[in-house]
PDB file of N, CA, C and O in Angstrom:
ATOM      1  N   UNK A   1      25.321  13.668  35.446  1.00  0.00           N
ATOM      2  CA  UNK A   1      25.700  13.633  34.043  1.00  0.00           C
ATOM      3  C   UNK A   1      24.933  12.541  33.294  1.00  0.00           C
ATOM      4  O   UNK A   1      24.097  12.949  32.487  1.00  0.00           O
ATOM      5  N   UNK A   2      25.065  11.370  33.414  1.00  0.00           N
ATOM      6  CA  UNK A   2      24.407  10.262  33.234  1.00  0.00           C
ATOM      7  C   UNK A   2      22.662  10.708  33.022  1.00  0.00           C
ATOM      8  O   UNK A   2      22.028  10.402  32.013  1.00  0.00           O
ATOM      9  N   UNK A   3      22.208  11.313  33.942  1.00  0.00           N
ATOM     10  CA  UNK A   3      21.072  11.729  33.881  1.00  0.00           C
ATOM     11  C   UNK A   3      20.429  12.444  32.676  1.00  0.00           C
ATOM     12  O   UNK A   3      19.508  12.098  31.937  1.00  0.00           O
ATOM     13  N   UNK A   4      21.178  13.518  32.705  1.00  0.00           N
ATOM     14  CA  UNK A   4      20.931  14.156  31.241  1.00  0.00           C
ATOM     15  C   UNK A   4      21.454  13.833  29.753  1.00  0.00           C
ATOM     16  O   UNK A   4      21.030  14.327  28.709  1.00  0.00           O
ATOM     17  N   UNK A   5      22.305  13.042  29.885  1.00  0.00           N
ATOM     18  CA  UNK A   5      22.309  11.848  28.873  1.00  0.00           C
ATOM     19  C   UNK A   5      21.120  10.770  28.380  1.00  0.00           C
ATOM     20  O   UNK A   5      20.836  10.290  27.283  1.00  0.00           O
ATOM     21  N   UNK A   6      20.627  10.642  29.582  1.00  0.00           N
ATOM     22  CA  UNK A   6      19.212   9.619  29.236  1.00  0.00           C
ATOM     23  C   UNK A   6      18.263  10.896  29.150  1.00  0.00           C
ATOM     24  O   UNK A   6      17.734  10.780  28.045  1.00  0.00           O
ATOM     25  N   UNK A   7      17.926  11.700  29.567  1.00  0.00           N
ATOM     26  CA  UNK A   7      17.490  12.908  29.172  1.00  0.00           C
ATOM     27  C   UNK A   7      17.229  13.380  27.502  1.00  0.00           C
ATOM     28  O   UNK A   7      16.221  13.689  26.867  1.00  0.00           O
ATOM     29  N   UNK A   8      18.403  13.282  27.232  1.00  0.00           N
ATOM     30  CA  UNK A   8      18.968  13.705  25.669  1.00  0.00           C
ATOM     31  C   UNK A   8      18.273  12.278  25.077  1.00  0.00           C
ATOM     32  O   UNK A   8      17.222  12.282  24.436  1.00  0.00           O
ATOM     33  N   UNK A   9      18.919  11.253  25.351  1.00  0.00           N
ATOM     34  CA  UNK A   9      18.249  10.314  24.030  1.00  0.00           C
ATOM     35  C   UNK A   9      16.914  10.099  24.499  1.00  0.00           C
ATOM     36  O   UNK A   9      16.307   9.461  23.638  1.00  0.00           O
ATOM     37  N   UNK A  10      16.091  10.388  25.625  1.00  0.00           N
ATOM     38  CA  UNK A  10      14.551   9.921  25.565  1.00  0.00           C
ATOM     39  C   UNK A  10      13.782  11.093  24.820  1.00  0.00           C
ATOM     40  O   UNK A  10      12.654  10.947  24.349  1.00  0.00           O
ATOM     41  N   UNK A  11      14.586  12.391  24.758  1.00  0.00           N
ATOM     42  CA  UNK A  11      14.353  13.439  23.735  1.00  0.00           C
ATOM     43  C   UNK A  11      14.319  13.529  22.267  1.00  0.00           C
ATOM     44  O   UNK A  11      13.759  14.224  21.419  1.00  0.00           O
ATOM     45  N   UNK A  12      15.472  12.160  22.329  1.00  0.00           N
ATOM     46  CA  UNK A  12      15.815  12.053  20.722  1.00  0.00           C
ATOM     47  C   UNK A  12      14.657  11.148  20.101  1.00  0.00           C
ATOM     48  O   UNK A  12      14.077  11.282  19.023  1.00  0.00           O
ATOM     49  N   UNK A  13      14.489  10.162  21.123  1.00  0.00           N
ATOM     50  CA  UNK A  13      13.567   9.148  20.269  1.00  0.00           C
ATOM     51  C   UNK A  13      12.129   9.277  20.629  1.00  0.00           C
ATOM     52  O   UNK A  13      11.411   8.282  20.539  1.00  0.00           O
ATOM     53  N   UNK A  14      11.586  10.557  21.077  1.00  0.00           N
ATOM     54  CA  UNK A  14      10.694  11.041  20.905  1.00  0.00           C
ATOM     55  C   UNK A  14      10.553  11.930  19.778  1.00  0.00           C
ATOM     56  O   UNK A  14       9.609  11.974  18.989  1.00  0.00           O
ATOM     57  N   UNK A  15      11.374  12.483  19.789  1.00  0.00           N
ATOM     58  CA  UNK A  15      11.632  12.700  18.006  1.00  0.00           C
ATOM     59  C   UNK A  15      11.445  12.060  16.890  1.00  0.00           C
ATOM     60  O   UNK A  15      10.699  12.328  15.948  1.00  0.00           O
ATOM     61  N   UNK A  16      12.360  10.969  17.095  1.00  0.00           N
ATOM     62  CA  UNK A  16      12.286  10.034  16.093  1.00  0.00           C
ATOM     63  C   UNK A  16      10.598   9.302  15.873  1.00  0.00           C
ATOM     64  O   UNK A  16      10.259   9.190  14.694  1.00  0.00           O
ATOM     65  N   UNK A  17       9.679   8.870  16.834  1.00  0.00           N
ATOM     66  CA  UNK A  17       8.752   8.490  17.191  1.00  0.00           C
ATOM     67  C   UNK A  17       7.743   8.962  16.340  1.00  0.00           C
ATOM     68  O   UNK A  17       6.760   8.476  15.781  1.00  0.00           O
ATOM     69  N   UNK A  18       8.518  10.528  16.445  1.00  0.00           N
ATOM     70  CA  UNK A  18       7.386  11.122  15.645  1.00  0.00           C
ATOM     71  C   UNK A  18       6.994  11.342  14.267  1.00  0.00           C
ATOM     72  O   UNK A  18       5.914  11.853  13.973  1.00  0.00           O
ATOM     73  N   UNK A  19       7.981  10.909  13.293  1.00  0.00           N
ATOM     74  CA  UNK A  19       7.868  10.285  12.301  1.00  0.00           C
ATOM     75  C   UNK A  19       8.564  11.593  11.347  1.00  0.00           C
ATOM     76  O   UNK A  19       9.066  12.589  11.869  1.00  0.00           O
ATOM     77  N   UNK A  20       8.497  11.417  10.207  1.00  0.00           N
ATOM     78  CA  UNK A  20       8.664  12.735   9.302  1.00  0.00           C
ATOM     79  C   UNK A  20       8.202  13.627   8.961  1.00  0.00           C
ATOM     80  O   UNK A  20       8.792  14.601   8.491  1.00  0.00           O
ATOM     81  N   UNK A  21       6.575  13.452   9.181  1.00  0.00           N
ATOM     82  CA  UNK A  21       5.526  14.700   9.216  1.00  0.00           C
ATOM     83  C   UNK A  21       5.194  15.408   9.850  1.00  0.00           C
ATOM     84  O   UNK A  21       3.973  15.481   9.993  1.00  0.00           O
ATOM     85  N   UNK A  22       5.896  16.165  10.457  1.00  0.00           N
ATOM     86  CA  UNK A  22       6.218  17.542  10.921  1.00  0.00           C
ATOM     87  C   UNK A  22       5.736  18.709  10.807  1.00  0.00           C
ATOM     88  O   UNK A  22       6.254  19.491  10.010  1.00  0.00           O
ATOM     89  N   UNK A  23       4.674  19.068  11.555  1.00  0.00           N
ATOM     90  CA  UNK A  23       4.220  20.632  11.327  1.00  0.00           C
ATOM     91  C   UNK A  23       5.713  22.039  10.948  1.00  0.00           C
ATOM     92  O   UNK A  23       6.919  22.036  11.195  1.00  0.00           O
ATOM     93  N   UNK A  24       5.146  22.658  10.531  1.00  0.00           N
ATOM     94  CA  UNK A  24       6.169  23.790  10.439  1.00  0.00           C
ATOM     95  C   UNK A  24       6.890  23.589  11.908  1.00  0.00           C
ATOM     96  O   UNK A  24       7.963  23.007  12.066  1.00  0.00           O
ATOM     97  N   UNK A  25       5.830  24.380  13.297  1.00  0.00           N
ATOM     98  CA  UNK A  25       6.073  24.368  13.995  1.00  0.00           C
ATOM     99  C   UNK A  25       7.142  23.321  14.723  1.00  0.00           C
ATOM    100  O   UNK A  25       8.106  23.527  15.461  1.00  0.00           O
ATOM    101  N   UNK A  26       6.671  22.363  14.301  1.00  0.00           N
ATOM    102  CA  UNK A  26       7.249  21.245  15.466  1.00  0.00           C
ATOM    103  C   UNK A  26       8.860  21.195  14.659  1.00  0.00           C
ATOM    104  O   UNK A  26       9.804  20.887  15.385  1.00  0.00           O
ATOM    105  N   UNK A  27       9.152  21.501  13.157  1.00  0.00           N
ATOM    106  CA  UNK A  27      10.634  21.521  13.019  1.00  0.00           C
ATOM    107  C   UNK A  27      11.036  22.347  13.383  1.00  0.00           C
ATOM    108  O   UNK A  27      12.042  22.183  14.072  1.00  0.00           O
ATOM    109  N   UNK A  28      10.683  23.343  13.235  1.00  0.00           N
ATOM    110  CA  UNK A  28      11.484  24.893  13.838  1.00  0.00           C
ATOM    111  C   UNK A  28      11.638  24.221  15.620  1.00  0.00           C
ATOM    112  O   UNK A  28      12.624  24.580  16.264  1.00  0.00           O
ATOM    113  N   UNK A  29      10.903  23.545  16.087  1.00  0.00           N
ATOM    114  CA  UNK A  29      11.655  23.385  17.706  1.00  0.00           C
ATOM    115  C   UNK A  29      12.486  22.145  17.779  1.00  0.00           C
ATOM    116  O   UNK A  29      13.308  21.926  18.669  1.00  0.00           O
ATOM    117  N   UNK A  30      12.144  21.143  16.524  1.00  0.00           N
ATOM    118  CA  UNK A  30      13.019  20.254  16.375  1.00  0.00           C
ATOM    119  C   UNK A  30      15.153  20.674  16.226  1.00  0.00           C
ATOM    120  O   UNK A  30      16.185  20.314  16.791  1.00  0.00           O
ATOM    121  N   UNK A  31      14.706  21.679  15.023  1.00  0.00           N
ATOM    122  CA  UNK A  31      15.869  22.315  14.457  1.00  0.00           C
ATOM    123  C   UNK A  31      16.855  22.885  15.673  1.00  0.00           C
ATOM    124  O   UNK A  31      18.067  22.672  15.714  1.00  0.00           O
ATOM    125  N   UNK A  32      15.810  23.945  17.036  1.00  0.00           N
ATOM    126  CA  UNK A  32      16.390  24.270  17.656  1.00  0.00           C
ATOM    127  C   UNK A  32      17.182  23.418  18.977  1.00  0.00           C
ATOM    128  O   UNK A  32      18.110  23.610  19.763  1.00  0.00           O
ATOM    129  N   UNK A  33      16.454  22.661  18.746  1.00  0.00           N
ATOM    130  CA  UNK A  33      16.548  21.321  19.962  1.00  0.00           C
ATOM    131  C   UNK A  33      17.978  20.686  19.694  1.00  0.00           C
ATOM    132  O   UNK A  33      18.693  20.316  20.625  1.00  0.00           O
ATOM    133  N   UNK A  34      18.415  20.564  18.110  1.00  0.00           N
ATOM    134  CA  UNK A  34      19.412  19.947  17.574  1.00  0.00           C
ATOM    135  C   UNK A  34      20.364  20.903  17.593  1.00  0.00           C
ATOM    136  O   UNK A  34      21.465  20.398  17.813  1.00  0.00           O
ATOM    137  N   UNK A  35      20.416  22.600  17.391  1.00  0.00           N
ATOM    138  CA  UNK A  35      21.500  22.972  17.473  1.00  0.00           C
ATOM    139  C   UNK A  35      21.542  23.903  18.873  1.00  0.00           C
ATOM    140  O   UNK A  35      21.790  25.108  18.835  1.00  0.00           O
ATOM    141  N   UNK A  36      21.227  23.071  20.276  1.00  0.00           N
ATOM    142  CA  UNK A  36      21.041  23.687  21.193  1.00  0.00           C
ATOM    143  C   UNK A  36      22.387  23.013  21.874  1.00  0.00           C
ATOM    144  O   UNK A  36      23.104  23.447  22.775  1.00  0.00           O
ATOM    145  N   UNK A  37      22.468  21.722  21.064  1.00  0.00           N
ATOM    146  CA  UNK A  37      23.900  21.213  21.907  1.00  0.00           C
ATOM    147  C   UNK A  37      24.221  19.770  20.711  1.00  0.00           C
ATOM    148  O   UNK A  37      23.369  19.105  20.123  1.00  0.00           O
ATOM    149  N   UNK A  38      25.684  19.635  20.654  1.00  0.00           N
ATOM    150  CA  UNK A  38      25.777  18.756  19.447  1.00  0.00           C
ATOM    151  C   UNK A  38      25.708  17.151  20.138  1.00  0.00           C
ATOM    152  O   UNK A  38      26.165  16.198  19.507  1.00  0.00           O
ATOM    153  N   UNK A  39      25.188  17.009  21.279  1.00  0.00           N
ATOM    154  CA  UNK A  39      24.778  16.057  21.811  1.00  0.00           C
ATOM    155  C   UNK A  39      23.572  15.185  21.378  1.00  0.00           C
ATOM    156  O   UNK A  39      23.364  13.978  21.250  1.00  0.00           O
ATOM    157  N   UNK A  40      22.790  16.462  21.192  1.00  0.00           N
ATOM    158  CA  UNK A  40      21.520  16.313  20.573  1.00  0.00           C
ATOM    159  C   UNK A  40      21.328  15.367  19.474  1.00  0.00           C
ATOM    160  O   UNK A  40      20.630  14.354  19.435  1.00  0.00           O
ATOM    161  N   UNK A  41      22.239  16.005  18.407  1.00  0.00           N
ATOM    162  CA  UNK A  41      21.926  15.757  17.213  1.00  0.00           C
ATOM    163  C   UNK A  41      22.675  14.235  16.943  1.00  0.00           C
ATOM    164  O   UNK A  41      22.389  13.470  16.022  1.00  0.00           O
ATOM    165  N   UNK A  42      23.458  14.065  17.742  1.00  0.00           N
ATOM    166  CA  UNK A  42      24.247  12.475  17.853  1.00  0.00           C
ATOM    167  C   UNK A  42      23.272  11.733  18.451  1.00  0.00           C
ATOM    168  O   UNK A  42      23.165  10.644  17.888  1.00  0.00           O
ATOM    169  N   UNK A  43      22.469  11.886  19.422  1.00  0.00           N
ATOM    170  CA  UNK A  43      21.494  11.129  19.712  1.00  0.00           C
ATOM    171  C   UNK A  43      20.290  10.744  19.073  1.00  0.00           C
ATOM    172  O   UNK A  43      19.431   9.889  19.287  1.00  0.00           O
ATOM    173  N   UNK A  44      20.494  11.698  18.155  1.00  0.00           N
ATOM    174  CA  UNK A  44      18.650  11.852  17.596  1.00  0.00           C
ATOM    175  C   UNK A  44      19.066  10.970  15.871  1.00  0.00           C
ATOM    176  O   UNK A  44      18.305  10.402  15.088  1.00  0.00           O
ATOM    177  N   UNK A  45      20.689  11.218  15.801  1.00  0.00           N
ATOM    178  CA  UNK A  45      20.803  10.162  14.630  1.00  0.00           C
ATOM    179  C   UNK A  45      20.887   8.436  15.105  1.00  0.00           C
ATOM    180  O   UNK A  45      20.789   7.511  14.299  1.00  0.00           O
ATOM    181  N   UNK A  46      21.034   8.320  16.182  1.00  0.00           N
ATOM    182  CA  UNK A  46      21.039   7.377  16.689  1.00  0.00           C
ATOM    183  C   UNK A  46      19.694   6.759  16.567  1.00  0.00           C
ATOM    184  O   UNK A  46      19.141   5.814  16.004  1.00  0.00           O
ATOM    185  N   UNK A  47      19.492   7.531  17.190  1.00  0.00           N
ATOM    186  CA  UNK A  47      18.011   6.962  17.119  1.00  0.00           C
ATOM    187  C   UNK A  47      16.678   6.595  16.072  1.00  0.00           C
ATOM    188  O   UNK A  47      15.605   6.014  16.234  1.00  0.00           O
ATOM    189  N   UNK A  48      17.481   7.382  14.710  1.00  0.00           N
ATOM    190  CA  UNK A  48      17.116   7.382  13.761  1.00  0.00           C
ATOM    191  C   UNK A  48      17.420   6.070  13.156  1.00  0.00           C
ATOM    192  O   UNK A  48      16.665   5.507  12.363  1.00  0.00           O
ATOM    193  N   UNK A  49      18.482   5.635  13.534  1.00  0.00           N
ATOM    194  CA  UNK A  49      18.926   4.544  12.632  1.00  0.00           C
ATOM    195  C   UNK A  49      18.441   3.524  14.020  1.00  0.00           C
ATOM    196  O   UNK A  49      17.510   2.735  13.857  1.00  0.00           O
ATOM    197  N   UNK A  50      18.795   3.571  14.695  1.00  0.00           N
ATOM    198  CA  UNK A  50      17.690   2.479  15.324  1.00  0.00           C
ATOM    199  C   UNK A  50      16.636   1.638  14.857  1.00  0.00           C
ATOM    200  O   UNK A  50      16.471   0.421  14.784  1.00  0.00           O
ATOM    201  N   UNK A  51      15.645   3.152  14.416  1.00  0.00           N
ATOM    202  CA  UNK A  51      14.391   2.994  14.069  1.00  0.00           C
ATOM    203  C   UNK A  51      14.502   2.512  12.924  1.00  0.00           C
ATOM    204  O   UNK A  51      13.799   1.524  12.716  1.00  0.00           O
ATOM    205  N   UNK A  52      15.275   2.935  11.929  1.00  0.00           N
ATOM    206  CA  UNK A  52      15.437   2.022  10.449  1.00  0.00           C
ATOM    207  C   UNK A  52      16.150   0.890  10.472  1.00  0.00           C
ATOM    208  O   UNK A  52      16.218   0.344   9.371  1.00  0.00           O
ATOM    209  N   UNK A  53      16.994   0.068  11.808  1.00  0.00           N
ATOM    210  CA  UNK A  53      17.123  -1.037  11.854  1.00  0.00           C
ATOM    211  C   UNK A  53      16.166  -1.765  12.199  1.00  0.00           C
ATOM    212  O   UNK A  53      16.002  -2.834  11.610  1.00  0.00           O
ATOM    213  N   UNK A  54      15.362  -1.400  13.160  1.00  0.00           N
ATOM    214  CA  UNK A  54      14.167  -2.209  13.459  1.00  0.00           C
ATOM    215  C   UNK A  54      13.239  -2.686  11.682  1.00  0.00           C
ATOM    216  O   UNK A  54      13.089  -3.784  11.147  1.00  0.00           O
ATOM    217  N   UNK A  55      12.882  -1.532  11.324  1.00  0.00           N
ATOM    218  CA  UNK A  55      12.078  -1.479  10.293  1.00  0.00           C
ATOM    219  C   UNK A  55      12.422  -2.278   9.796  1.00  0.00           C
ATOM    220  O   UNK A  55      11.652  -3.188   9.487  1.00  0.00           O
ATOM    221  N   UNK A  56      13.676  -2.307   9.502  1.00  0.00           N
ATOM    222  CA  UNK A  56      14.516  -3.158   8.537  1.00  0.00           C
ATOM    223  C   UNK A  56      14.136  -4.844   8.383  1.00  0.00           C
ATOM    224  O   UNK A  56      13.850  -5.667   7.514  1.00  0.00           O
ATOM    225  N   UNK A  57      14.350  -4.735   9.891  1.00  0.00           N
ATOM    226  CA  UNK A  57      14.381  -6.334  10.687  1.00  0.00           C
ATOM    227  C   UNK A  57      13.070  -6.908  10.825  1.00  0.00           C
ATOM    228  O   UNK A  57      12.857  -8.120  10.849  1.00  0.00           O
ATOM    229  N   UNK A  58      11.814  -5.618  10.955  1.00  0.00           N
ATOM    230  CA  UNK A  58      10.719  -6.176  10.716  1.00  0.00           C
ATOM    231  C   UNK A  58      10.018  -6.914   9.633  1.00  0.00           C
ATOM    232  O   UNK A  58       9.316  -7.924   9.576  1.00  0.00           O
ATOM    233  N   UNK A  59      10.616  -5.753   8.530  1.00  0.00           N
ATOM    234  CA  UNK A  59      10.072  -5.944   7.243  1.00  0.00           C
ATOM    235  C   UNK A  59      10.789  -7.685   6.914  1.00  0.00           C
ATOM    236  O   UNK A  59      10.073  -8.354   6.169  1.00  0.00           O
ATOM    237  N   UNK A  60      11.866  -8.267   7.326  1.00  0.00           N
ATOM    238  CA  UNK A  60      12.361  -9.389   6.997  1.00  0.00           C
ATOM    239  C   UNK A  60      11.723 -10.263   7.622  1.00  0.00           C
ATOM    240  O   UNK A  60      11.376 -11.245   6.965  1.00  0.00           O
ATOM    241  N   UNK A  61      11.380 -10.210   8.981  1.00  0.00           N
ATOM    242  CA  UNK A  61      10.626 -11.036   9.748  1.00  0.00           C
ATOM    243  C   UNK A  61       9.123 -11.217   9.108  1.00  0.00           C
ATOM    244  O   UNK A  61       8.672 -12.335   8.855  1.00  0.00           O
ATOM    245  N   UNK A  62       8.564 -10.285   8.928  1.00  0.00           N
ATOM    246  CA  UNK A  62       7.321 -10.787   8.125  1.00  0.00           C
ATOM    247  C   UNK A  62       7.383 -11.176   7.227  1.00  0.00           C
ATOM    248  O   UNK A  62       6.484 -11.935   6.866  1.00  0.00           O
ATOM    249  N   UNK A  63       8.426 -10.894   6.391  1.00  0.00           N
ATOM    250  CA  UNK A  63       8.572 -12.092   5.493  1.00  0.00           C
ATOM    251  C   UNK A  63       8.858 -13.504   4.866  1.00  0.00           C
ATOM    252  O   UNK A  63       8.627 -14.061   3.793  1.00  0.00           O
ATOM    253  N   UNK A  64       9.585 -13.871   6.270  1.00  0.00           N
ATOM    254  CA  UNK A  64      10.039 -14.780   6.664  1.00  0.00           C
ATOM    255  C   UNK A  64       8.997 -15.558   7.206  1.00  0.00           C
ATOM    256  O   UNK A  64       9.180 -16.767   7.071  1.00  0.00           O
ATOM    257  N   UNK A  65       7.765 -15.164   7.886  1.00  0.00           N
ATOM    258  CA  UNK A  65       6.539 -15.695   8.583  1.00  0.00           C
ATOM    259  C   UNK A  65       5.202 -15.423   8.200  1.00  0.00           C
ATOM    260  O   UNK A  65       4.156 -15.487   8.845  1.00  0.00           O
ATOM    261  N   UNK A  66       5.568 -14.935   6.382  1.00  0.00           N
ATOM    262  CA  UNK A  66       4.197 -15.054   5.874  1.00  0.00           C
ATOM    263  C   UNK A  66       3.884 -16.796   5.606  1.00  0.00           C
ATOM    264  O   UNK A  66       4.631 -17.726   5.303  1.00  0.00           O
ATOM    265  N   UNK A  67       2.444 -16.705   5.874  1.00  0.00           N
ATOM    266  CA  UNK A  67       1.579 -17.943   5.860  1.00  0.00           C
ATOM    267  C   UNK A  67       0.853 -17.515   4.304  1.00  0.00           C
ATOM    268  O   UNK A  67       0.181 -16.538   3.973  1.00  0.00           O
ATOM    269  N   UNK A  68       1.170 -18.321   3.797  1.00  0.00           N
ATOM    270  CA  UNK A  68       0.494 -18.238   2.070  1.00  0.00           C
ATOM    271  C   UNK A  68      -0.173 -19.299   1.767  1.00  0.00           C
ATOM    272  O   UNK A  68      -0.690 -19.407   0.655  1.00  0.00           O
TER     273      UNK A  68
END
């Protein structure tokens, strides 16, 4: 079980990874990927916001350590 749990989110944030620009193709398998199990789609928001906490935290850190 455990297994395909890490399964699911290394799925998700390969997703996420991949940014918003999306061939047709690649949403139509995205789309199906998400309503293939509602596991999916909890992981892949996860991971979404992950990624916009990081961003978040980056964008402050460089600002915090600009040299002017």
């Amino acid at each position: 079980m455990e297994a395909r749990a890490n399964a699911i989110y290394r799925e998700a944030a390969e997703w996420t990874a991949k940014g918003g620009e999306l061939s047709a193709e690649e949403l139509a398998i995205l789309e199906a990927w998400l309503a293939e199990d509602r596991r999916h789609l909890g992981a892949y928001l996860r991971a979404r916001a992950v990624l916009l906490l990081v961003e978040k935290h980056a964008v402050a850190l460089q600002t915090s350590f600009s040299i002017t």
